[in-house]
N, C-alpha and C positions, 0 to 999 in steps of 0.2 A: 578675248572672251570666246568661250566656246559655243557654240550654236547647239537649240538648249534637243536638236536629232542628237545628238556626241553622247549630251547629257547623260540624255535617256538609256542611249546603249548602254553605257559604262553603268548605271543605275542599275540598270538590266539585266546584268551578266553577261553581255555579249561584247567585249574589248577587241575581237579580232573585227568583228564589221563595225564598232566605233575607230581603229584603226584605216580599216578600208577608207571609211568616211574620210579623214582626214589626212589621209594622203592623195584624196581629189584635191581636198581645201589648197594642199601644200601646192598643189600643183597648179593652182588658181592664183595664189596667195606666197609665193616662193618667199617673201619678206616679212611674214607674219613666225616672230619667236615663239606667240605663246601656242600654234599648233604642233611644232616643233618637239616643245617642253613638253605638253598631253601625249603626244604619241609616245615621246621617251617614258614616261611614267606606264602608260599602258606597257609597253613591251618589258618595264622593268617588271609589272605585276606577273605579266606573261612567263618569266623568268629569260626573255631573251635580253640578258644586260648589255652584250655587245651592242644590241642594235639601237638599246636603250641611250650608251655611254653616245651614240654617232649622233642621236638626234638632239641629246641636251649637248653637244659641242657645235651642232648648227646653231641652235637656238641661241647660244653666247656670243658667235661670230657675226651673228646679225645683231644682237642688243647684250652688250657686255651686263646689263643690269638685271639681265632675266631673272629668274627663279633657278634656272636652269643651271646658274652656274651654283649656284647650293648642292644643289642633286648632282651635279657631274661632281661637285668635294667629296660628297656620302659616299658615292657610287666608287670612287678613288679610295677612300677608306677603307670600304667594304674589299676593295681587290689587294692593298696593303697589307691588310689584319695578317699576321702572323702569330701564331700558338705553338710555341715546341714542344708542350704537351699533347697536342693533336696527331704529333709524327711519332711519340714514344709512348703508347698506350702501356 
């Protein structure tokens, strides 16, 4: 569970210092998937998915049952999608 400072930022519009935030936690907390999972979704909203796809694969390697491994399938999908219409306007 998130501690409900995280909450508020993400509430807030501010996901780069609920990020900050919770890359102390991680740092506290190296064994906890579900701060893992939050930051990957923050960084997804962010549009940075790399960094998104690295934290939902931590988050699985510590609790295969996360959330996380949902959102790493999406995020696999999302980098899958193929449209040959897209390439031949």
């Amino acid at each position: 569970m998130l501690p409900e400072e995280i909450i508020t930022l993400i509430d807030n519009g501010k996901p780069q210092e609920a990020i900050e935030k919770l890359r102390k936690l991680v740092t506290k907390n190296p064994h906890d998937d579900n701060f893992y999972y939050a930051m990957g979704r923050l960084y997804w909203q962010l549009g940075d998915h790399s960094e998104a796809v690295n934290c939902y694969r931590r988050a699985v390697e510590i609790n295969p049952d996360s959330p996380a491994r949902h959102a790493l399938e999406l995020a696999n999908d999302v980098f899958d999608f193929f449209n040959p219409d897209l390439l031949n306007p």
